[in-house]
Structures are given as structure tokens and as C-alpha cells.
ZAMARGU-4260 file (C-alpha; in steps of 0.2 Angstrom, whole numbers, plus 5000, padded with zeros to 4 digits):
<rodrens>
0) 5000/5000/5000 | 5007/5017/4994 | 5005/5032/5004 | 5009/5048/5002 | 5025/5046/5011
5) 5029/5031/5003 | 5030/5024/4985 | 5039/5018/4971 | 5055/5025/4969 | 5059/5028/4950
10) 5076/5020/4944 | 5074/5031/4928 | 5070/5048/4920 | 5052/5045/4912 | 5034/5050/4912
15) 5017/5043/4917 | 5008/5039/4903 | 4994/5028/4911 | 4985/5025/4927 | 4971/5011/4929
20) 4960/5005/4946 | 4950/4992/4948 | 4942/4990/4966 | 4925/4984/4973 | 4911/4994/4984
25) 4906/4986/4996 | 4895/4998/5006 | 4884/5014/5000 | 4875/5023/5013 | 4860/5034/5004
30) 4865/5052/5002 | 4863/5066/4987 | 4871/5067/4975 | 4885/5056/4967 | 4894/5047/4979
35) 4914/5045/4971 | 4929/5038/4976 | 4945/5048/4969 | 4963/5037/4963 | 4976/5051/4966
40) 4992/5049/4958 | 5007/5058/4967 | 5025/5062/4963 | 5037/5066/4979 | 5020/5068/4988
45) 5012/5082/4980 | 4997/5078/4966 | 4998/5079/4949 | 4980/5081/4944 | 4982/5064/4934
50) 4970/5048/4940 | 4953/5040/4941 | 4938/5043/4946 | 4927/5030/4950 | 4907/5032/4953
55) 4902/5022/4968 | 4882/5025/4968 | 4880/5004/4969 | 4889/4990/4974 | 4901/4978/4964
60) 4917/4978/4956 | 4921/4997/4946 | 4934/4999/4933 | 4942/5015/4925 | 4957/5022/4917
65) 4966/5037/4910 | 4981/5037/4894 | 4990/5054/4893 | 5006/5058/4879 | 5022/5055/4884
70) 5032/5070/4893 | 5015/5077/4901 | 5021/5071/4921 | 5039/5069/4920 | 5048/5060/4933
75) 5067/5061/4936 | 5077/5044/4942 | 5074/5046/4962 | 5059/5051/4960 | 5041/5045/4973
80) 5025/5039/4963 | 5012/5034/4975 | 4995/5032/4974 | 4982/5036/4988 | 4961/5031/4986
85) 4949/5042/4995 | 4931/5043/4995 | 4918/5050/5003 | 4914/5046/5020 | 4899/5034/5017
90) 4908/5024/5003 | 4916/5008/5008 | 4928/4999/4997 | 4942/4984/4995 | 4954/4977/4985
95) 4960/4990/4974 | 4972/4986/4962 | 4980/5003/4952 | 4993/5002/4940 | 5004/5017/4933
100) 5010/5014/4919 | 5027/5026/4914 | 5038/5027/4899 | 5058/5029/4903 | 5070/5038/4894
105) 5082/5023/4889
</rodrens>
């Protein structure tokens, strides 16, 4: 589990080119409006407005992913991607399973 603390530590220069999520709701309490839950990708902690949005108005296995060109989140060999999931407060989910996909240099 990635925080924003922790993550994986880029052995290369590259970019972020694609990020999935596939998780499962397991709770919806009724509310209004269009209860969400947010995939945030991170670089060294800090967002990168790049991720997935996932509606979570029933219950069941959601899916969703986002492709951008190359060189539009760069990353520089040291570098932290994490991910972190959050939804709101009447949403309860498991098993989430994101991949970032990333394009290097060499």
C-alpha cells in the first residue's frame, strides 16, 4: 500500500503515461448526490491532477482508466509515485488494484 509518504522509487528519468484502478464497493450509505471515490496519483508527495475517478452510487466491482502523451508528468530517476484512494465518508471499498503505467527515457 502506497502512501503519500511512501511509493515507488523511479530507477529512471520518464513519464506517466497511464494509470488504471479496479476496486470493489462494498457499502453505499443513501446520500445526494454522486457518491465517488477519487485514485490520486502523486509524485514526491504532491498531486499531479492525473488519475481516476470511479462512481460508487452501487455496489460491485468498478473499473476506469486514463492514457496521457508521453512528457506530460515527468519524473526524474529518484523520484516517489504513490497512489492514495479516497472517498467520501459513506463509501466503503476493498481490493484495489491501480497500475501506473510510465515510459523511461532509455
Amino acid at each position: 500500500e502506497t502512501s503519500e509518504a511512501k511509493g515507488y522509487v523511479m530507477p529512471r528519468d520518464g513519464s506517466i503515461t497511464a494509470v488504471s484502478t479496479n476496486l470493489e464497493v462494498i457499502q453505499v450509505n443513501p446520500q445526494t448526490g454522486e457518491p465517488q471515490i477519487e485514485i490520486i496519483v502523486l509524485k514526491n508527495g504532491q498531486a499531479i491532477s492525473f488519475g481516476n475517478t470511479l462512481s460508487a452510487e452501487s455496489l460491485g466491482v468498478k473499473k476506469d482508466y486514463d492514457v496521457q502523451a508521453k512528457d506530460t508528468v515527468d519524473f526524474r530517476a529518484g523520484d516517489v509515485i504513490s497512489v492514495v484512494a479516497k472517498g467520501d465518508s459513506n463509501v466503503a471499498w476493498r481490493d484495489v488494484i491501480t497500475l501506473i503505467e510510465i515510459t523511461t527515457v532509455d
